[in-house]
Structures are given as structure tokens and as C-alpha cells.
N, C-alpha and C positions, 0 to 999 in steps of 0.2 A: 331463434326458434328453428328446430330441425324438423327434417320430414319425418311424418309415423314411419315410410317403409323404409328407415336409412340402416334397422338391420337387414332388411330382406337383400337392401343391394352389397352390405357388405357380407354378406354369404355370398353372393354370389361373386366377390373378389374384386371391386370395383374401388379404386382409389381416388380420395378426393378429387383432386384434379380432376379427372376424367368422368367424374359422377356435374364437376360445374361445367364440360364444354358439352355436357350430354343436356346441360337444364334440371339434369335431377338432383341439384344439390339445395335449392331452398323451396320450399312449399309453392307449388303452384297454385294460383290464383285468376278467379275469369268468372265467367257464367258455365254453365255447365254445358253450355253448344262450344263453348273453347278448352272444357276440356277432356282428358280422356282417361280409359283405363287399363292398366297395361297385364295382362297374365301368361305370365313365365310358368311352363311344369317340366320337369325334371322325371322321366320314367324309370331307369334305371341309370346305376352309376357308370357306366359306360359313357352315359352322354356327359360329357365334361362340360368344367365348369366355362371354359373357355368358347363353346360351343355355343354354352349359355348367353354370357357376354357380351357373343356375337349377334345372338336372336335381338338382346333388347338394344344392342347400337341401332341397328338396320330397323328395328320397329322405331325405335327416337328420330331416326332420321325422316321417315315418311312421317309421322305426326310432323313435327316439326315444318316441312315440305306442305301438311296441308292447315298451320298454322295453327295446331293444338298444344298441349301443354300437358304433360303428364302427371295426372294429381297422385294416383297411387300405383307400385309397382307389385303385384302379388308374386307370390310365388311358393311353390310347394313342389316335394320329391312324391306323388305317387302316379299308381296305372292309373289311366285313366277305362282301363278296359273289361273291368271286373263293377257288377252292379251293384255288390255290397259293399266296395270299398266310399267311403263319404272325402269327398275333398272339398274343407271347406275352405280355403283361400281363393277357389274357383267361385265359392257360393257368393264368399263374400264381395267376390269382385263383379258377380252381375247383380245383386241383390246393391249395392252402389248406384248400379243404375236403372234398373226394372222398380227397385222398392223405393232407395233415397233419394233418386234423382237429381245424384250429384254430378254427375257427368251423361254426355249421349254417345260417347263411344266407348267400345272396347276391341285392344289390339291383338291379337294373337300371332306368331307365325305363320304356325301350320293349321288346316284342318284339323290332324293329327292331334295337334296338343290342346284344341277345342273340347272336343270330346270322343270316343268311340265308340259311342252306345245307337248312335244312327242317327237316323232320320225324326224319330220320335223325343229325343230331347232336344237335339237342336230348333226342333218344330216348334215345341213349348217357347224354348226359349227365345225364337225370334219374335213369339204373338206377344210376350212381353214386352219388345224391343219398341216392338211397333207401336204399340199403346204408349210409350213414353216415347215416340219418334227419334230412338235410339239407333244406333247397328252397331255389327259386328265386322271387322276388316281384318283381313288375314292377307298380311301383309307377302308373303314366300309368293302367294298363288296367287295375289292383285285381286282379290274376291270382296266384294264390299258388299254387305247384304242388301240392301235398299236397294241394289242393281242387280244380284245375283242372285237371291235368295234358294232358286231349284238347283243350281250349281253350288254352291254350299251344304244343301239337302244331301246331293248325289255323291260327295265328298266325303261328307261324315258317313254316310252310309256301306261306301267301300272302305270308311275307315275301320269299321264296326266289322266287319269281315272280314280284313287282315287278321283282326284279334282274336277275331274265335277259330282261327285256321290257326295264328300262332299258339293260340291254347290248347287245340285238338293235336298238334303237333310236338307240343312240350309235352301233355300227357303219353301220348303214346313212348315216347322217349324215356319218360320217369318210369312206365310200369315193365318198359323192356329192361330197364337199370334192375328192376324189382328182381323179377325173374331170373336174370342170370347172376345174383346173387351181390349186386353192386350199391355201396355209399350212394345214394341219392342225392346227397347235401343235407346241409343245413346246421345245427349245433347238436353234437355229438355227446351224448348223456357223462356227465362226469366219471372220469377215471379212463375215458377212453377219446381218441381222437382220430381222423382221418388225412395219415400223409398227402400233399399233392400228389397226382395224377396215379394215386394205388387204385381209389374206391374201393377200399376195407378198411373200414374199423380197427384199430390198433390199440392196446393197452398206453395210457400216458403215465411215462413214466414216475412223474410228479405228483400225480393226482391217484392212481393207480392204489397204492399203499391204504389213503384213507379210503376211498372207493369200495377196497375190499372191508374196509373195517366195518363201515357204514352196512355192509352184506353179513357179515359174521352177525352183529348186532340182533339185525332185525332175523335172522336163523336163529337167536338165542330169545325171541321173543321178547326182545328190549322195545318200549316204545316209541315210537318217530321223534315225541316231544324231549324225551330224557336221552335220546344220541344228537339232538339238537343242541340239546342244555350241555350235554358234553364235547362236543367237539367247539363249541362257545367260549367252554370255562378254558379249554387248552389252546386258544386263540389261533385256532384252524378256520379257516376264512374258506366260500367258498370262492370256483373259478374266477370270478367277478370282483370280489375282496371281500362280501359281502359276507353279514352272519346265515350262519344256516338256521330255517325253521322247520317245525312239523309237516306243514302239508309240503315242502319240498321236498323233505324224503320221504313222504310216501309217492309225488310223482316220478320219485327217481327208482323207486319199485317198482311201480308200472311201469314203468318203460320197459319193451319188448328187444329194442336196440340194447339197454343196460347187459343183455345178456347174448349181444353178438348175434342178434336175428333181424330180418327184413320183416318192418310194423307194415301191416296192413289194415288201418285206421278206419272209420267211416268218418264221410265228411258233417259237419254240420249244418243242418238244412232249417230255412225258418217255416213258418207256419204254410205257404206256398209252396212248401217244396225247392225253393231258392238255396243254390251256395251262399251261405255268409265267411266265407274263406277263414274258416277253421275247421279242426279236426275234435273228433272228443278223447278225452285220456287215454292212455294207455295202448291199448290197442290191441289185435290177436297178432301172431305167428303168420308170416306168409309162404303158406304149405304148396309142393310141389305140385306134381300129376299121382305122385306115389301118396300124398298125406305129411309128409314129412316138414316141419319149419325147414325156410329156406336162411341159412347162413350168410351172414355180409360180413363176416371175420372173426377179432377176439373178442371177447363179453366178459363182464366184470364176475358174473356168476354164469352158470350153466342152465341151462334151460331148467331144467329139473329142481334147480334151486330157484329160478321164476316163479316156476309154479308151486312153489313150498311157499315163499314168502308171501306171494299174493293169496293162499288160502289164512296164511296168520294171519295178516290186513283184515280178512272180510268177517272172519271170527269177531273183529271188535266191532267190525262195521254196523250201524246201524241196518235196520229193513228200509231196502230202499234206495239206500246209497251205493248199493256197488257199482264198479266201472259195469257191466253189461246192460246193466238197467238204467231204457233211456226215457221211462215213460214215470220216474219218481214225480209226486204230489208235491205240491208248493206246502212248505211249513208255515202251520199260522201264527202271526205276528203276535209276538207277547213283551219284547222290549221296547217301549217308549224310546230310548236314546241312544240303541245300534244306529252307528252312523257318524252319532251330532256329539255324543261324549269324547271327550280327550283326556287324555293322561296328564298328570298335573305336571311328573319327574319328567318324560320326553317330549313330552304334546303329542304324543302319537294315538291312533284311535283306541277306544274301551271297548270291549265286545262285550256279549251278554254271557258269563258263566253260569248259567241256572237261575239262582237265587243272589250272584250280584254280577256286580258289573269289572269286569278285571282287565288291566291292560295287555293288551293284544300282544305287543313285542315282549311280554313278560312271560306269556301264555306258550308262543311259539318258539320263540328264541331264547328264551330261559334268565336266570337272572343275570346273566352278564351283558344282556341287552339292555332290561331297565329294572331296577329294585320294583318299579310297579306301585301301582292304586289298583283298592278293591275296596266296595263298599256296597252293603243289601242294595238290590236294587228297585225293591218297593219306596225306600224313604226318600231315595233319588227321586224316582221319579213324580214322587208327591209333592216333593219340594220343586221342580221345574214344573210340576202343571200350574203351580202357585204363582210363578215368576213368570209363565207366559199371559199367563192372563191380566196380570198388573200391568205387566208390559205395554199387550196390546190396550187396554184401557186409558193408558196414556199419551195413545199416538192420535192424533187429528185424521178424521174419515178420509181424508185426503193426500195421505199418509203413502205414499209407494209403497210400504211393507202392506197395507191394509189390502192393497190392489193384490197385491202378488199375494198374499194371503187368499185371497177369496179364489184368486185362478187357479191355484192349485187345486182348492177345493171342488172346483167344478170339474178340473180334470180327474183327480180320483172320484167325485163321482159316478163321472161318466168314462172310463177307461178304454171304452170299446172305441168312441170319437176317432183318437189321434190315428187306431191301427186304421179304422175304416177310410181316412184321410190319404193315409200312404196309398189303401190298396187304391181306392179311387185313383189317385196320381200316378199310381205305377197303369193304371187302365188306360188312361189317358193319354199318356206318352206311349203306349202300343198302336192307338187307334189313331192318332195324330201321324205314326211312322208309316201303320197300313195306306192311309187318304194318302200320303208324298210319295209311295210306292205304285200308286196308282199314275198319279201324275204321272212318273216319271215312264213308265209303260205305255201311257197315253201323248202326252207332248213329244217326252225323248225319243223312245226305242219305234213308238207305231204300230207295236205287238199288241194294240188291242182296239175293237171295235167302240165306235163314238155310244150305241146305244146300252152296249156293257159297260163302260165308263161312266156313263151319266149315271145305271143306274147302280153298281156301286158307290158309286162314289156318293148319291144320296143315301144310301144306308151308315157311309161311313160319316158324313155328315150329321145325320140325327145322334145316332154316338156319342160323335163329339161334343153336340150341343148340350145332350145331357151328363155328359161328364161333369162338362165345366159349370154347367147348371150346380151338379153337387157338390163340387169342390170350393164352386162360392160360396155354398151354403153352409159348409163344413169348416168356411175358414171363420164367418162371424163370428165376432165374441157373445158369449151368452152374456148378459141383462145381468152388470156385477154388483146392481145398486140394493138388492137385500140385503148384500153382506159386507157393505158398508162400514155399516157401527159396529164400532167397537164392542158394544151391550152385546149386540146382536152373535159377535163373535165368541165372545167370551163364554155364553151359553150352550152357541153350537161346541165348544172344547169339550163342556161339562156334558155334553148329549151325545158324542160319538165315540165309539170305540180304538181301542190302540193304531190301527190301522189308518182312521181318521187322523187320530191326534196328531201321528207321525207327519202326515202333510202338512197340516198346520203348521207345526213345531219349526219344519226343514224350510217352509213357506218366510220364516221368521228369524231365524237363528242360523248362520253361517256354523256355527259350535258353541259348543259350553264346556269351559275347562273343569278339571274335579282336581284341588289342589291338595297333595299329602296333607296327611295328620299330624299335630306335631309331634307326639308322641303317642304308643299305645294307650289304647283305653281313651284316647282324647275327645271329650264330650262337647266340642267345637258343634255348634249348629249346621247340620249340613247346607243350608241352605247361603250359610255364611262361607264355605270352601267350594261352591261353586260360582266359577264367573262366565256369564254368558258373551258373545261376541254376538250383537243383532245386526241384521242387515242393513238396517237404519242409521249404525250408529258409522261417523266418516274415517272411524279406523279402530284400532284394537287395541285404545293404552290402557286399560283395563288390566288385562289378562299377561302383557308383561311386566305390567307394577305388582299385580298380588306374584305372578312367578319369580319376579325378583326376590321382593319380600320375603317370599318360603326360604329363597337360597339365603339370604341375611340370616335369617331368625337359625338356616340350619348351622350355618358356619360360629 
């Protein structure tokens, strides 16, 4: 029997041998006071893997030193210093021990590679600790939290402050790159590329040729989907080797770089006003002090012809859809099985075409991708409301699908829960970081009076208490026993609209394949060419016996 993380250490380069005189070669075993858990991150490529290595010898060696056992080793390549990015191997590796209580320690290096968000997650994350009589030891800096815990606090919180000086420092650096008309980085729009150490945009040679054609195309009002289906049938592969689709070349219109200019993007922001570290399409022109686009080199087209191709594009555009407009209305949902439909010939997804349902890679990437399925999409979906509700009919109230069936349902119910959850938690980990910023003002530095301490610190106090008042309240599951039975389900199908159903459906069904016809005109019962894959069921031989079968019957 191997250990679950015996890829994560061979990423990281670790050879047998050396993974048995570390102890991490066969599944540790103990109580969970004997053992631990170890998380490794990787920020950027720079930090070598050897580096790496290094971290988790010198962490094996003090476990080992205070006579622990290391049950799992995480590890992940991301910042840890940006709020939108999610790292979940970090999640998973305290959620081991705040949630499963499989282990009461976790190892880390550095503060650094803990976290960089301050004071206020590590805070969270130590009331967790605590409550499972857990810590955290960061081995580099001899820091054990059960001893430390304000020195840990004051660590992450300079660490959180390196990062937003390195962020306020890279920006300023990227928008002077901007300005004086410089490559910025990053992947360079097809047909053109960026020598080392030039920072200009340069015509590729290789690329260049179709690049232009791709431009002439769309100037002769040819559509994204039929220079797709053509450059497909003449097995012109893009950058990557990959087929070209529709919406690829229309983002390859958009792009502002495609025509040898400096994009100046807005970022994208969630409902708070938060970076989510993306940009939206396209982008404008970044104009001088005079008005004029600022130049980063050669471009596939000329500006002039930017702006010709992007007025064809918006010609067909829907209202609503064009890149400027950021405030478009959500489409109301009218396909039952966007999503959960599959392609019988690739298995690839079906979209909604109108009035049927058509394979996706047939639609964008034309037929040299996939000959395709198409079929009305009303008697589809007649025939799977039939098949979901038999289904469920047949499963025991006690049924894992039956459960997760009903949770979904309460969360599209109530959809507002989960966001109000986040904000609460994102409230919490501020007001948790202000109270240790307090402390540390008042214990550490001395820079503040005992009776402004107290009474801050009581206001930030009640805060907290009603934070985590709400957040316990927000975690409980609601009361799943109405929706239980199966009767009981089957009826709420028949009572909700498309948008309900979907949950259900996706609650239920991993996918449903939709197998060719064997011939035109073939009056095969639909309900007979499609095969579902449920959640319930412990694997999928279903859906490769009939895809077989198709291929038999076609050969």
C-alpha cells in the first residue's frame, strides 16, 4: 500500500531511497497527537525544486526530533499573496486538522509560505487550532504556536506587507513598461512574438502567414465559425497543436496587441469591488498625452483594420454582448441539459442550438473535429425528465444521491446563503486582524494607552462575537428531511421550472450520453440512445458498452 501524497513528493524530485530514510515512503500510522502535516508552496518558478527538497528534509528532521510521523505531504505552485487566488492543498491540509482531526500538527518553513494575508487569517486559523488542541510550527523561525502565537501573528502580518509593496512595485513597473511603449509579458497573440531582451512585439515568422489570413478573412466578412471549419479541414493546428474554434478567433480580434498596440484592460472586480485577478476581453488602445494609441511594435493588422473588424464582430453581435458592455443581463435558462448532455461520436459536451441540442466541437471547430449529434431539444428533454424521476423513485431515502439531491435544492433556493457566508468570513478575518493589531500596539510597541486599549478592543470584541455568531449560523445545514422521499421529489421535478430542474438534474447525473442514429430518418426511440451516468452508480460501464456497440454496428 503507497502513500496518497507519493505524487506530490515525486514532483517534487524525491527518489525512493530517500523518500525511506526521510519515513515518507510507507503510510504513516499513530494517533493523531503522533502525527502531522506537512505543507510545501512553491511561489514562483524561481524557487527551485531543490530548494524545495531542502524545506521538507529540515521539516522531516524536527518532526522526527520531536517524535511525529508525517501522514500527508501537500503541496502546491501558487501566491499565496493575492486574495482571490484559492489554494486548495493548503485548505485541504488544515481542514485535516481543524475539520477531520486527523492529525494536531501542521509544519510549515516559513511564515512566508503560511500565509500573506496577515493577521486576520492566521487568527481564524489558529481559533480553529485551538479548539482541536492543534498548532502550527514553522520550523525556519522555531515558532510554535501554542508558545508563540503574537509572534506568528506579527510575522504573517509583515508578511502581508512585503506583498502589497511587492505588488504596488511590480504595478508601477508594468504601467512605466506601458508608457514607454514596452512587451509587458506574458503570451503574445498568434502570428506575432517577443524576442528576448527587445520588449517589442515582432511578426512570427511561422505563424505570421496564417495570422494574416485569419485577418483578410474576417475583412471579407467571413465568419469566426467557417475560418475555423477551414483552417481545420487544411489541418492548420493552432500555436499549441490544438484545433481552432469560433470564439477563438473572435478573441484573437479583440485583441488590441493583435495589432501591435499597448492593451489597456480593466480589471475585473467582484461584487465588493475585489480584484479577482483577471482582465475583461479585449481591451482599448493605450493613448498617449497627445490621444494617440501607444505602439509596442509589429501587429498582425493595422490599427485601422482593428477597428474595421471589431465594427463587423458587433454587426452580428447580439444587444448586449459587446466587449464595452459590462453591465449585460443574465440569459434566462431554457435548456434542461446545457451542461450534463454529451456527444455520443466524441463524448464531448452538446450545447443548446435553439431548437436542438448540437455538439459543441462540431459547432465551433467545424466538422473535422466531430461529424456531431443533433437532436429537437424538446423530446430530449421529455424523455430525461422521464428517466430522472424513475430513477430517483428507485433509490432508498437514504440514498447519498437523495441527500445531495435535496442540498442542492436548498441552495438554489436560497442562493443569497453561500455569497452572504463568504462576506460574513471575509468580515471576520478583518476584524480578527484589527483586535491582533491592537495587541500588538498595546503589548509589543507600547504606542497606546491601557484605557484606549480596553476600550477598543471591547468594540472589536463584540464584532467578533457576532461574526462568528453568524457564521455558525450560516454554516448549519437546513432540516433535509422534507425532501427525503423520493414521492416527495419526484413531484417537486414536476412543480419547478427549468432552472430548478437543472439542479436536480446536475444533483443526480454526472452526464447523459446521446448516442448517433444509425441511420437518417432512424425512428430509434430517444429515450433508447440516451445513457445516463448517475452518481450513485460505482462506475460508467453503461455508456462505454452502448459507445462501443455504436462503433460495432457502424463498422
Amino acid at each position: 500500500m503507497e502513500r496518497e501524497d507519493l505524487p506530490n513528493l515525486r514532483a517534487l524530485g524525491f527518489e525512493d531511497e530517500e523518500l525511506q530514510r526521510l519515513g515518507l515512503w510507507e503510510p504513516a500510522k499513530g494517533t493523531p497527537t503522533e502525527l502531522a502535516e506537512m505543507y510545501v508552496r512553491r511561489s514562483k518558478k524561481k524557487d527551485t525544486l531543490s530548494a524545495l527538497r531542502e524545506q521538507v528534509r529540515r521539516m522531516c528532521s524536527h518532526a522526527a526530533a520531536e517524535g511525529k510521523r508525517i501522514r500527508h505531504v501537500w503541496f502546491e505552485q501558487k501566491s499565496a499573496s493575492k486574495a482571490y487566488v484559492r489554494r486548495e492543498e493548503f485548505d485541504r491540509a488544515t481542514a485535516a486538522i481543524a475539520d477531520a482531526g486527523l492529525s494536531k500538527t501542521l509544519y510549515v518553513f516559513k511564515t512566508s509560505r503560511l500565509s500573506r494575508r496577515g493577521m486576520g487569517q492566521v487568527g481564524l486559523l489558529l481559533d480553529k487550532f485551538e479548539e482541536r488542541q492543534a498548532r502550527i510550527y514553522v520550523v525556519a523561525e522555531n515558532i510554535d504556536s501554542t508558545r508563540s502565537r503574537m509572534v506568528l501573528a506579527i510575522l504573517s502580518e509583515q508578511a502581508r506587507e512585503q506583498a502589497a509593496d511587492i505588488s504596488e512595485f511590480t504595478k508601477i513597473g508594468i504601467d512605466g513598461n506601458k508608457s514607454d511603449g514596452r512587451w509587458t509579458g506574458g503570451i503574445a497573440p498568434y502570428g506575432l512574438h517577443s524576442p528576448q531582451g527587445t520588449g517589442k512585439l515582432q511578426r512570427q515568422p511561422a505563424e505570421y502567414p496564417t495570422a494574416r489570413r485569419i485577418a483578410d478573412y474576417l475583412l471579407e466578412r467571413k465568419t469566426p465559425n467557417w475560418i475555423a471549419n477551414t483552417l481545420n479541414s487544411e489541418g492548420i493546428a493552432t500555436r499549441h497543436g490544438k484545433q481552432w474554434s469560433g470564439p477563438g478567433i473572435v478573441s484573437l480580434a479583440h485583441s488590441v496587441t493583435w495589432a501591435g498596440l499597448v492593451a489597456n484592460r480593466e480589471k475585473m472586480l467582484d461584487k465588493n469591488g475585489k480584484d479577482v485577478g483577471k482582465y475583461h476581453r479585449g481591451g482599448a488602445p493605450l493613448l498617449d498625452a497627445e490621444g494617440n494609441p501607444i505602439s509596442c511594435g509589429e501587429g498582425v493588422v493595422t490599427f485601422a483594420e482593428h477597428v474595421k473588424i471589431n465594427a463587423i464582430l458587433s454587426q452580428r453581435a447580439q444587444a448586449g454582448t459587446s466587449i464595452g458592455d459590462r453591465t449585460r443581463g443574465k440569459r434566462e435558462i431554457v435548456a434542461l441539459l446545457s451542461g450534463t448532455l454529451r456527444c455520443g461520436r466524441c463524448k464531448g459536451a452538446m450545447a443548446n442550438g435553439g431548437v436542438n441540442y448540437r455538439c459543441y466541437a462540431r459547432q465551433v471547430n467545424g466538422e473535422t473535429a466531430c461529424k456531431g449529434v443533433s437532436t429537437e431539444r424538446s423530446r430530449v428533454d421529455s424523455a430525461v425528465s422521464s428517466m430522472w424521476v424513475n430513477h430517483v423513485l428507485s433509490l432508498s431515502p437514504d440514498s447519498p444521491t437523495i441527500h445531495a439531491i435535496a442540498r442542492d435544492w436548498l441552495s438554489y433556493q436560497d442562493p443569497e446563503k453561500e455569497a452572504r457566508k463568504a462576506h460574513v468570513g471575509a468580515a471576520l478575518e478583518s476584524a480578527v486582524g484589527r483586535e491582533m493589531k491592537l495587541n500588538k500596539e498595546f503589548f509589543v510597541l507600547g504606542r497606546m494607552d491601557e484605557t484606549m486599549f480596553d476600550r477598543l478592543r471591547g468594540q472589536v470584541a463584540a464584532q467578533i462575537a457576532e461574526l462568528k455568531a453568524e457564521v455558525t449560523e450560516l454554516s448549519q445545514e437546513a432540516d433535509l428531511s422534507p425532501l427525503m422521499d423520493p414521492q416527495s421529489l419526484a413531484e417537486l421535478w414536476q412543480g419547478t421550472g427549468i432552472g430548478g430542474q437543472r439542479a436536480l438534474l446536475k444533483a443526480a447525473a454526472k452526464g447523459i450520453t446521446l448516442l448517433p442514429s444509425k441511420y437518417r430518418g432512424d425512428r430509434t426511440p430517444i429515450a433508447e440512445r440516451l445513457v445516463p451516468e448517475w452518481r450513485d452508480d460505482s462506475g460508467n460501464p453503461e455508456v462505454d458498452a452502448a459507445f462501443d456497440a455504436w462503433q460495432q454496428r457502424r463498422a
